[in-house]
C-alpha positions, 0 to 999 in steps of 0.5 A: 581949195587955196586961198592965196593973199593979194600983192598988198596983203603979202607985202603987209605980211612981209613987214612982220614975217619972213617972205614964203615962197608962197602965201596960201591957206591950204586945206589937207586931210590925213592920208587915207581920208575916203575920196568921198569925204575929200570931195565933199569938203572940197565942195562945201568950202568952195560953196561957202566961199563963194557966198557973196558975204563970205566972198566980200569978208575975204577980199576986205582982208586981202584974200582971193578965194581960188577952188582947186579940185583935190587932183590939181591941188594934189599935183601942185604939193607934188610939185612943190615937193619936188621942187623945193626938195631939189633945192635942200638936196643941192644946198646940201641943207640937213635937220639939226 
């Protein structure tokens, strides 16, 4: 389930925070959970969003609700891992 901000709410964001590569609500579960409850949650989230007040409130506020299933939300935090992680390895960027 991601919910991903407009252009204008980014923008209004970027005068307070630093820019991310992204802005998204995400929502994860430890590792472990069962598939079931994962599924469950997955479905039930985007049964609420998708309420037209809920849906309204959202869009008043800069969001657009987007419903990944846990497999393609999966394999975009795999990507993105990947992705970043190439970036830190070649900066050569290390924890302090």
């Amino acid at each position: 389930m991601l919910i991903e901000l407009t252009s204008e709410m980014a923008a209004a964001k970027m005068e307070r925070l630093y820019r991310l590569p992204y802005e998204r609500f995400q929502h994860l579960a430890p590792a472990g959970t069962p598939k079931e409850i994962v599924e469950l949650l997955q479905k039930e989230i985007a049964k609420a969003v998708a309420q037209p007040d809920v849906k309204e409130k959202l869009e008043t506020l800069g969001f657009v609700p987007v419903a990944s299933k846990p497999e393609e939300f999966g394999a975009r935090i795999k990507s993105e891992i990947e992705k970043w992680g190439k970036v830190v390895r070649d900066a050569k960027l290390r924890v302090e």
